[in-house]
C-alpha positions in Angstrom: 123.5 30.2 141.1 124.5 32.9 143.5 127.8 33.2 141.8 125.8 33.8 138.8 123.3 36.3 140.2 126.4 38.5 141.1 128.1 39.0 138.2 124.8 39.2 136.4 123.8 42.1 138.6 127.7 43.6 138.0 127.1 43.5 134.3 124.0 45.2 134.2 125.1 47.6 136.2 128.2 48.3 134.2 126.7 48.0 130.9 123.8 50.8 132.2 126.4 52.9 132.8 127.9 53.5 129.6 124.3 53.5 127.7 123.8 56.9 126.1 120.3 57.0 124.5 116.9 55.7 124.8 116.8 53.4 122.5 119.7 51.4 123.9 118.5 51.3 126.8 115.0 49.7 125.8 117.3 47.0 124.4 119.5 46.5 128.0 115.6 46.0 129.7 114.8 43.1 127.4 118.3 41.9 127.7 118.1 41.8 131.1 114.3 42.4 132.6 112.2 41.6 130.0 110.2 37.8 129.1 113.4 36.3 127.8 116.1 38.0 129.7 118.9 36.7 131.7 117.2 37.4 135.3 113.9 36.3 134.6 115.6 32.8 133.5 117.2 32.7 136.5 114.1 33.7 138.4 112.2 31.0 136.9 114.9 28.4 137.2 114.4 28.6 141.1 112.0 25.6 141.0 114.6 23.3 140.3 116.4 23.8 143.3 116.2 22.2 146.6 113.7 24.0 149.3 116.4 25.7 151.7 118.5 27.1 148.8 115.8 28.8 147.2 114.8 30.7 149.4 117.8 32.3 149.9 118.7 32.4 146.1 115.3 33.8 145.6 115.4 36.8 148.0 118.6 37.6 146.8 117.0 37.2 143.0 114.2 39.3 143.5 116.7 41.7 145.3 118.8 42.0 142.2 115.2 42.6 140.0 114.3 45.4 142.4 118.0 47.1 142.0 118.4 46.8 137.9 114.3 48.2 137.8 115.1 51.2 139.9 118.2 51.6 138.4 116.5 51.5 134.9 114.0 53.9 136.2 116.5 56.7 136.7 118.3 56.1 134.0 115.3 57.0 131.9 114.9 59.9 133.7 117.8 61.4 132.9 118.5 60.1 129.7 114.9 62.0 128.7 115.7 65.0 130.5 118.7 65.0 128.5 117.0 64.9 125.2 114.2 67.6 126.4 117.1 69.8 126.9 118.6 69.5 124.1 115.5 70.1 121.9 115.1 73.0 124.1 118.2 74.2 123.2 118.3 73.7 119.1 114.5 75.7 119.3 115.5 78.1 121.5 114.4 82.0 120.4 116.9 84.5 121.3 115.0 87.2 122.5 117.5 90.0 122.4 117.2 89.3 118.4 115.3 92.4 116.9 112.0 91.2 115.6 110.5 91.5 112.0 109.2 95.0 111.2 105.4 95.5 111.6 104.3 97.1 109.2 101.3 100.2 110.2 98.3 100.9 108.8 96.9 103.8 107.8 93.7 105.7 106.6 92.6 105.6 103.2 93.6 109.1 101.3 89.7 109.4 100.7 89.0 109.3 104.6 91.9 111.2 105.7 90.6 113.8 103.5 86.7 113.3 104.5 88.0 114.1 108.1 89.8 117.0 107.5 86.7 118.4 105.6 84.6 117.4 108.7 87.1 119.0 111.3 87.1 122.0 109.1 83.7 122.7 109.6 82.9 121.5 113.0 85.2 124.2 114.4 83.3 126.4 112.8 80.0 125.4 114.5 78.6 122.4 112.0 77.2 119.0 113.7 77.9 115.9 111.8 74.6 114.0 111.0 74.6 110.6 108.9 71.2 108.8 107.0 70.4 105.8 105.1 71.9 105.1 101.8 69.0 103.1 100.6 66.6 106.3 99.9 62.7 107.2 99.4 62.1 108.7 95.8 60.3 111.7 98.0 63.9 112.4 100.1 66.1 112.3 97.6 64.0 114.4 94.6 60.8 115.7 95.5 61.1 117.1 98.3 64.2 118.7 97.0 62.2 120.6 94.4 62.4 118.0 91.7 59.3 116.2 91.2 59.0 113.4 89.0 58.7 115.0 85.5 61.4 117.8 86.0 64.3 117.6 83.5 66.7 117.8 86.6 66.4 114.2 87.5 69.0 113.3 84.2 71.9 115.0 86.2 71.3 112.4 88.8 71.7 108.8 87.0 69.8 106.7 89.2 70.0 103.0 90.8 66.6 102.5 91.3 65.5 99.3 93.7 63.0 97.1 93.0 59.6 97.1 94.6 56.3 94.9 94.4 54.2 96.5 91.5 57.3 97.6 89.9 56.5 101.2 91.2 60.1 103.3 91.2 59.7 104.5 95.1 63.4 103.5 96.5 66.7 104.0 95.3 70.2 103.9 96.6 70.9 107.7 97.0 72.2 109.7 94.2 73.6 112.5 96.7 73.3 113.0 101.0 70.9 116.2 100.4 68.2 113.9 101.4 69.7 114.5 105.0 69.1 118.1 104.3 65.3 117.3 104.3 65.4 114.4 106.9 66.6 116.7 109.5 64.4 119.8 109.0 61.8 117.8 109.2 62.8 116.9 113.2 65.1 120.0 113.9 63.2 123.6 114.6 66.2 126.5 113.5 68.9 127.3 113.9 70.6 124.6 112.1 74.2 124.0 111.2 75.1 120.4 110.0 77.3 118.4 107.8 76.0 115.5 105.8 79.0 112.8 104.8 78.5 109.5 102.9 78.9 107.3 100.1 76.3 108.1 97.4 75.8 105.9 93.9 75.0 106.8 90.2 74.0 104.6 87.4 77.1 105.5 84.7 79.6 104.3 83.4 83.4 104.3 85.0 86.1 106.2 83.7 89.2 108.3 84.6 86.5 110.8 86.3 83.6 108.7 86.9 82.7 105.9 89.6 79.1 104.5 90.4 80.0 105.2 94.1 81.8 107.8 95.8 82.1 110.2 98.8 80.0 113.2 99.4 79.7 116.0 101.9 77.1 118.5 102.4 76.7 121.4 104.5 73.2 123.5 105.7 72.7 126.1 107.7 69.3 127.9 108.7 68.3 130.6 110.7 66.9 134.0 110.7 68.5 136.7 108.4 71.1 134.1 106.7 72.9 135.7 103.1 74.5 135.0 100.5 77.0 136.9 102.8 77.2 134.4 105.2 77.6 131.2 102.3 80.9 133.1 100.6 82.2 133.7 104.3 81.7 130.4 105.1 83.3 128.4 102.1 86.2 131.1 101.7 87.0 130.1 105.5 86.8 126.2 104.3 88.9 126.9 101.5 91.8 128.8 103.2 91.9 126.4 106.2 91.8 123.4 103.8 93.9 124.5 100.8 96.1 127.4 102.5 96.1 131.0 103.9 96.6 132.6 100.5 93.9 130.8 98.8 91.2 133.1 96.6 87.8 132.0 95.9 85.6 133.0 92.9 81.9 132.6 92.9 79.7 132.0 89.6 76.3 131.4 88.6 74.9 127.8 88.3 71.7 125.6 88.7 70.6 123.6 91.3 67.0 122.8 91.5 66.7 122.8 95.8 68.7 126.3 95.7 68.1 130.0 94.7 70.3 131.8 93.4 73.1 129.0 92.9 76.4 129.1 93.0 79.6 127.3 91.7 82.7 127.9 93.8 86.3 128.0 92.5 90.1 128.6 94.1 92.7 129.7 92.2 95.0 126.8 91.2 97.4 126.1 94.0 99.7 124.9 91.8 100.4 127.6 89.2 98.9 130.5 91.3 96.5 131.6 88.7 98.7 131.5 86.2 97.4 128.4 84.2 98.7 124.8 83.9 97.4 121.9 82.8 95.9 121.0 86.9 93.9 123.7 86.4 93.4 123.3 82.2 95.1 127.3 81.7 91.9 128.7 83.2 93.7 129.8 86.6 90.9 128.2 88.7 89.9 124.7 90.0 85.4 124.2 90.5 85.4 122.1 93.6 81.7 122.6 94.8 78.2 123.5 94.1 76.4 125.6 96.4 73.5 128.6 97.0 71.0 129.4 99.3 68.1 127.2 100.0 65.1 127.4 97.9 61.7 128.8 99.1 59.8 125.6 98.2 62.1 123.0 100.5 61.8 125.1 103.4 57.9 124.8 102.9 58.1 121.3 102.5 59.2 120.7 106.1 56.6 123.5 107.6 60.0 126.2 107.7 58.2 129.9 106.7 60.5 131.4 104.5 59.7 135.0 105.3 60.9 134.2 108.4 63.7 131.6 108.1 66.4 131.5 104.9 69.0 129.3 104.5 72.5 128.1 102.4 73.3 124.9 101.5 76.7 123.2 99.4 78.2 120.2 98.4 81.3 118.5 97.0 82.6 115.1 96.1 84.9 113.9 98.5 87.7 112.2 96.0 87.9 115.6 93.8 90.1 117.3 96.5 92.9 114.4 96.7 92.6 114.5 93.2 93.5 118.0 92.9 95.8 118.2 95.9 98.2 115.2 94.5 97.9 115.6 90.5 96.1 112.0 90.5 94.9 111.7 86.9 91.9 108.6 87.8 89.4 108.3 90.0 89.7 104.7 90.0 92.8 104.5 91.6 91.6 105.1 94.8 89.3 101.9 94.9 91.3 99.8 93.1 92.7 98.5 96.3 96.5 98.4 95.1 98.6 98.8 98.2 101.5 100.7 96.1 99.4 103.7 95.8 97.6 103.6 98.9 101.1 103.8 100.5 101.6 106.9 99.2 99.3 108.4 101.6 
């Protein structure tokens, strides 16, 4: 049985050498280790013998099972370090590899432009102040010198909100002048401010319409303000947002919260007066309403107006991309297609 415990332990050994993968390996334990295998046989074949032979045969035995277990041990070892590596090295990321381009975002044409029109007139002294867009009937007409049964209130097509009793009191805000009021009711003069923010009408969308878009409007009161003082101001906004050789043309219109009102043009910046289609051959492009504050709002908020006059304008936000790029619908800025929003 010694005999046969050598060259059992020289096979092993040999065989364990030359195995290349797990899974032949599990196969050399059973052969060899496990329930069935040639060692434990021999192990359990020990009774058999006489007393002072197995002892001997039996140290040596177990020896041999002690050898082939260790030897198994690092054997596994390696042949698992083996395989780590080599999955390491198939899912290995070259990092000197340029990686995919990131694309950047950027700000929607209508806020780039809302900014510029902010940064315009805060260097020239404005504050920007910001209100609800949810809005009291009294804010957003009647204190603006349009009470309820004035013929005004059909330029302003109106989302009114529901209330208990079905009386029309709220209303998502048909323009920011309500800010106008809001402010003079908390602010003693001088005042200079610029009111931005979505506002909402109740028509229908088109090439030239939407039920919500961007507004910005401008006040300024204090003692001994003109009419002066409005043209200066605007023909300054106009030159630093449309260029230095920009000319301005004022004209007479209505707006019930201003007196006299005004509607302010610049000549076409793409024909140079000359008239083209941007401009429909007139030479000049309308891109705000404006005039000086009307007697009656300044007394609403407790401002005497022999002592205290004011200007006020406003424009819509989209119309000046509009003009600047030849965009033909209104639409296209909210219709969130990435291929045109790249363009800016």
């Amino acid at each position: 049985m010694l005999k046969e415990l050598e060259d059992l332990k020289a096979k092993a050994v040999s065989e364990l050498g030359s195995i290349d993968n797990l899974e032949e390996l599990e196969k050399w334990r059973v052969r060899y280790l496990g329930r069935k295998g040639s060692l434990t046989a021999i192990l359990r074949g020990l009774g058999e013998l006489p007393v002072d032979e197995r002892r001997t045969t039996g140290a040596i035995a177990n020896q041999t099972k002690v050898l082939l277990e260790a030897d198994l041990k690092l054997k596994e070892e390696a042949l698992k370090s083996k395989d780590l590596a080599a999955t390491l090295e198939q899912t290995r990321l070259d990092i000197t590899l340029p990686g995919y381009p990131v694309s950047l975002g950027r700000l929607h044409p209508v806020t780039q432009t809302l900014r510029e029109i902010c940064n315009v007139f805060v260097s020239m002294g404005f504050q920007i102040v910001e209100g609800p867009e949810v809005e009291w009937d009294y804010y957003n007409f009647e204190a603006l010198n349009i009470p309820q049964d004035h013929p005004a209130r059909d330029m302003w097509a109106t989302f009114w909100i529901d209330t208990e009793g079905g009386e029309r009191s709220r209303l998502l805000r048909t323009h920011t002048s309500p800010m106008q009021i809001r402010l003079m009711e908390k602010t003693r003069p001088p005042i200079r401010a610029l009111m931005p923010g979505r506002v909402y009408r109740y028509e229908a969308t088109d090439a030239t319409h939407e039920s919500m878009f961007y507004q910005v409007e401008g006040l300024a009161i204090d003692r001994d303000i003109t009419m002066s003082d409005l043209k200066g101001t605007l023909f300054e906004f106009a030159r630093r947002l449309f260029g230095e050789s920009r000319k301005v043309r004022f004209r007479c219109d209505y707006f019930p919260f201003v007196e006299p009102g005004v509607e302010m043009a610049i000549d076409c910046f793409i024909c140079q007066g000359a008239g083209c289609p941007l401009c429909k051959n007139t030479g000049w492009i309308e891109i705000l309403g404006a005039g000086m504050v009307h007697p009656e709002v300044l007394r609403r908020v407790n401002y005497d107006p022999e002592v205290y006059t004011g200007f006020a304008f406003g424009m819509g936000v989209e119309r000046i991309p509009l003009l600047r790029y030849g965009i033909d619908d209104i639409r296209l800025f909210y219709g969130n297609d990435l291929r045109f929003l790249k363009q800016f």
